[in-house]
C-alpha positions in Angstrom: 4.8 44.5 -44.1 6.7 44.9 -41.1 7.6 42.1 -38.2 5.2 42.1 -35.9 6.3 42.2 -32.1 6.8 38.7 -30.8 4.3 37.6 -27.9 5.5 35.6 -24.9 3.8 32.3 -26.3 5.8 32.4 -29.3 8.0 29.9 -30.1 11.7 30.5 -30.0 13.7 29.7 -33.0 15.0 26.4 -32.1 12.1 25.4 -30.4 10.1 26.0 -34.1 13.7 24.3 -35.8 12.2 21.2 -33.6 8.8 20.8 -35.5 9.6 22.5 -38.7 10.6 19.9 -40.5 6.9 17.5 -39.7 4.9 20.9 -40.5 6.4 21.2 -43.9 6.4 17.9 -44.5 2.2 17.7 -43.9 2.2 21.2 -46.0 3.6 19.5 -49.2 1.3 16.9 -49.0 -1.2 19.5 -48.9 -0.2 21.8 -51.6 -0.6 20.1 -54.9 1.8 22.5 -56.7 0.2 25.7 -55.3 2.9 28.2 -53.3 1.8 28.3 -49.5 0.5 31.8 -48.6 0.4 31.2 -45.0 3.1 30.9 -42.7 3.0 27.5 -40.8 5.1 29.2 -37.7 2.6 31.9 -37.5 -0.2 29.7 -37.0 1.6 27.6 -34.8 2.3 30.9 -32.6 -0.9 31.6 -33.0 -2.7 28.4 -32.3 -0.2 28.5 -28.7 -1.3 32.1 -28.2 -4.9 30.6 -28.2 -3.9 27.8 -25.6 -2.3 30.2 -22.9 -4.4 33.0 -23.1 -7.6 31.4 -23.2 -9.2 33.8 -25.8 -11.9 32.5 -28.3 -10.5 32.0 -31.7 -12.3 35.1 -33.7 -10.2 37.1 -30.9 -7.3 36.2 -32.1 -5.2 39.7 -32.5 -4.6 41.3 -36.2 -1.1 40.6 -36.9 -1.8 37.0 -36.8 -3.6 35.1 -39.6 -6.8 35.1 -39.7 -8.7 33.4 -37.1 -10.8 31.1 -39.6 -7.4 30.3 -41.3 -5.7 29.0 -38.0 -8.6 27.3 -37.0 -8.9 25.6 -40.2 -5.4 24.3 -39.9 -6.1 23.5 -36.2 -9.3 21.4 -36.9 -7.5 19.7 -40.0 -4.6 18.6 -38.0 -6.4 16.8 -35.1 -6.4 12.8 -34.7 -9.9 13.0 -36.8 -8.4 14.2 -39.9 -4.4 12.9 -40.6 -2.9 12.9 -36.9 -0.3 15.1 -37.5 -0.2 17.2 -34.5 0.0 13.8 -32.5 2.6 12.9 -34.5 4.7 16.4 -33.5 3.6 15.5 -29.5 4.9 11.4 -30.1 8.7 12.7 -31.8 9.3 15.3 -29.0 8.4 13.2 -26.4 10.8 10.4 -27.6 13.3 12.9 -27.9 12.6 13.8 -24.6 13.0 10.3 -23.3 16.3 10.1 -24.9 17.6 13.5 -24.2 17.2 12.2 -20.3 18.5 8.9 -20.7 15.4 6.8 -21.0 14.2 3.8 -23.3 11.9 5.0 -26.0 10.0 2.4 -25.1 8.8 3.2 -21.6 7.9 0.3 -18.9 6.2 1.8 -16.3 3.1 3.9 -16.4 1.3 6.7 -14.0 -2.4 6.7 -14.7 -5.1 9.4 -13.6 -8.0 11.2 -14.1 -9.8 15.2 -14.0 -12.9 16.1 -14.7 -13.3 20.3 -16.2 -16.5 22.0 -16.7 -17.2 22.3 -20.5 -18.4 25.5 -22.2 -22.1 25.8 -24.1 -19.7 24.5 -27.6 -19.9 21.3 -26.2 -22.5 19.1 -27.7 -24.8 17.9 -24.5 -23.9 14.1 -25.5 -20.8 15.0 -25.2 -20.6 16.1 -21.9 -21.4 13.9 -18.2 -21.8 15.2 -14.8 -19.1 13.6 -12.0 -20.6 13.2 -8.9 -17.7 12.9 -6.9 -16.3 16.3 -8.3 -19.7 17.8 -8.8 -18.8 19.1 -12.1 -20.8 18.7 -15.1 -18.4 18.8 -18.4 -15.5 16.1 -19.6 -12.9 13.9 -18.3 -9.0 13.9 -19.2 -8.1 10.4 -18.8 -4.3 10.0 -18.9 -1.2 8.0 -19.1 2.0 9.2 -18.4 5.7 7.8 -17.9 7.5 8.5 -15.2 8.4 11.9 -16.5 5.2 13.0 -16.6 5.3 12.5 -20.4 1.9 11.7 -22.2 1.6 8.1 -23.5 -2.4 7.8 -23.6 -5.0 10.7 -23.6 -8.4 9.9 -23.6 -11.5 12.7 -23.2 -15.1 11.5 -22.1 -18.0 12.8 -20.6 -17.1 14.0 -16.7 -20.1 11.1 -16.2 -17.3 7.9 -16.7 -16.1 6.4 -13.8 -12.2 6.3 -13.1 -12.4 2.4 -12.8 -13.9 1.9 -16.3 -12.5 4.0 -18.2 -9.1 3.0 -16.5 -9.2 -0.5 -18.1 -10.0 1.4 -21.5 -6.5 3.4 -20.7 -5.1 -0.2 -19.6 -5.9 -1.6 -23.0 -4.6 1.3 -24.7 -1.0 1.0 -22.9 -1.0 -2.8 -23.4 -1.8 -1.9 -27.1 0.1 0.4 -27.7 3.0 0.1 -25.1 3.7 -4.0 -24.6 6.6 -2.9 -22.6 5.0 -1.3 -20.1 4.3 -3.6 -16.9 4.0 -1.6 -14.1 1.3 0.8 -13.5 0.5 2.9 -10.8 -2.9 4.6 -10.1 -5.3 6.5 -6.5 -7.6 5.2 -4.7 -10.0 6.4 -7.2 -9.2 2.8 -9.1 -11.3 -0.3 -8.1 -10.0 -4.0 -7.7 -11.4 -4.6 -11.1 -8.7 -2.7 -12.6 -5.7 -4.3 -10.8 -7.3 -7.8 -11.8 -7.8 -6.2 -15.4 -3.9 -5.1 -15.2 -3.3 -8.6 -14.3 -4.9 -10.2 -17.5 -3.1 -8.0 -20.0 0.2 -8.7 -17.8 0.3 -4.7 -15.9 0.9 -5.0 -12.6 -1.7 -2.2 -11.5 -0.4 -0.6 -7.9 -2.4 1.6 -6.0 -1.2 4.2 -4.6 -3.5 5.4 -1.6 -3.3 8.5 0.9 -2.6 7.1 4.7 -5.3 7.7 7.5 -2.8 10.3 9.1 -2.5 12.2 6.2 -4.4 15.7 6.2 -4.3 18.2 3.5 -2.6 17.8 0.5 1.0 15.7 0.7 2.6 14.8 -2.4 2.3 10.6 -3.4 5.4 8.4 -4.6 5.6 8.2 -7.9 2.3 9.8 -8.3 3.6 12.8 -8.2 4.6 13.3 -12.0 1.1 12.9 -13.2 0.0 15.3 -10.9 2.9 17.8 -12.0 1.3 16.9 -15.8 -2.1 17.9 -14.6 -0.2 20.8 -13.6 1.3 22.0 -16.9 -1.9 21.6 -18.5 -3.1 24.5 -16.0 -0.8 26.6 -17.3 -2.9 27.2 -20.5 -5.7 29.2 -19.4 -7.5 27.4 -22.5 -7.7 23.9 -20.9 -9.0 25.3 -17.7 -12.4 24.3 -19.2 -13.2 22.5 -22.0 -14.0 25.1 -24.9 -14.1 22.7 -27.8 -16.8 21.4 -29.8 -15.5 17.8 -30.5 -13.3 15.8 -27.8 -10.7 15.1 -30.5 -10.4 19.0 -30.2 -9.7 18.6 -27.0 -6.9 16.3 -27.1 -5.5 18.5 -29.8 -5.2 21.5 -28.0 -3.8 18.9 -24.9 -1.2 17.6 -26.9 -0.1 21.9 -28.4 0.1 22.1 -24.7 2.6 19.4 -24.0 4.4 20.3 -27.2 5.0 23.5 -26.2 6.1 22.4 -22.8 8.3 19.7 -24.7 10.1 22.2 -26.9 11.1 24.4 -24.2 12.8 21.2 -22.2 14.6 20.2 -25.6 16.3 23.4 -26.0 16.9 24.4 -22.3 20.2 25.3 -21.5 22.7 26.1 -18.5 23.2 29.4 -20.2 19.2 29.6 -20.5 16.7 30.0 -17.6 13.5 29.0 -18.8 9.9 27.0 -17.4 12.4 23.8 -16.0 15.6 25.6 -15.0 16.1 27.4 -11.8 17.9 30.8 -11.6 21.9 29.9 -11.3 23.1 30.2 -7.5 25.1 33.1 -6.8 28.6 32.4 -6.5 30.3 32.2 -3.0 32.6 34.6 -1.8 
């Protein structure tokens, strides 16, 4: 069989050299004795080619596995079933952290909220209308560091309100992250959640737009959790919600941010790629 022509949303060998070693890892558990016939790359490509395009997974072109094959590794990869492709987001965005200079452990915290209409897979009880946004679908509740790195991801129905499903992501941080004590959040936060912040020792600061302000102007601090909003629009497949189970959702979230992860590990001066600029031309 010959190689098949790469795609754009293919990984690059040492961004797959990055997860390799967790995917083969959950493999062997897997296999029992019996020889993989799958390639895990290939269904890693072609899980991402899903997530940028948008397509549904039976369209899924011919030189990749076939689409109930990569959807079976998908689904069985999710939080749900072992966690693994959590596990791949978690590592890269620790060595992330480091690779900039940061803790692993973060201690501050950007928290916010976007509601996206979900398609007919969605089960009804899984979906809420938002009032404010007038969209009927789910919620992406999220945490971020001051990166814009994922720390909590939580998906609802569009129909929960910011303030209390932000002391659900409050909880979660003080859970999971004790050394997180600062927190900043919008307007879209009531009082109740500062005071919440207060009892599980998270300083809760809200970060509102002044009267003079028109249009859109970018927030201190704020910012990076809007520029993670932003990545996520990037895959044409998170524009709505096209999965059947919210832990579906967060996994094709969190191939998202490992994608985006990858190709800030391996950037390079000598590489110009999603975070780099071109290089300035050289003065005469």
């Amino acid at each position: 069989m010959t190689e098949r022509r790469g795609y754009p949303s293919d990984l690059k060998d040492d961004q797959w050299e990055l997860i390799e070693p967790m995917l083969l890892k959950w493999q062997a558990s897997r296999a029992e004795g019996r020889e993989p016939v799958t390639s895990l790359r290939e269904v890693v490509n072609a899980v991402l080619y899903v997530a940028r395009t948008g397509i549904a997974w039976r369209y899924l072109p011919h030189d990749f596995p076939p689409h109930t094959t990569v959807y079976g590794y998908f689904k069985e990869r999710e939080r749900e079933r072992d966690g693994t492709t959590e596990e791949i987001h978690d590592t890269l965005r620790d060595q992330l952290r480091a690779k900039k200079g940061r803790r692993i452990l973060p201690t501050a915290a950007i928290v916010d909220a976007r509601s996206v209409k979900a398609s007919p897979n969605a089960p009804e009880e899984s979906q809420g209308f938002d009032g404010g946004k007038k969209v009927k679908g789910r919620k992406r509740h999220i945490a971020t560091d001051t990166l814009g790195l994922l720390l909590v991801l939580i998906v609802t129905a569009a129909g929960v309100q910011d303030s209390a499903d932000g002391k659900q992501i409050l909880d979660t941080l003080a859970a999971q992250w004790p050394t997180v004590t600062k927190t900043w959040v919008d307007a879209g936060y009531n009082n109740g959640v500062v005071r919440h912040g207060e009892d599980l020792g998270i300083d809760v600061e809200v970060v509102a737009r002044s009267k003079e302000q028109k249009g859109f102007v970018v927030q201190p601090v704020r910012w990076r959790v809007e520029q993670t909003f932003g990545i996520m629009s990037r895959y044409k497949r998170l524009h709505r919600d096209y999965e059947a189970l919210p832990d579906r959702s967060r996994s094709m979230i969190h191939w998202a941010m490992v994608n985006s992860m990858t190709t800030r590990l391996t950037a390079s001066p000598d590489r110009t790629g999603q975070y780099l600029r071109p290089k300035p031309l050289a003065q005469a």
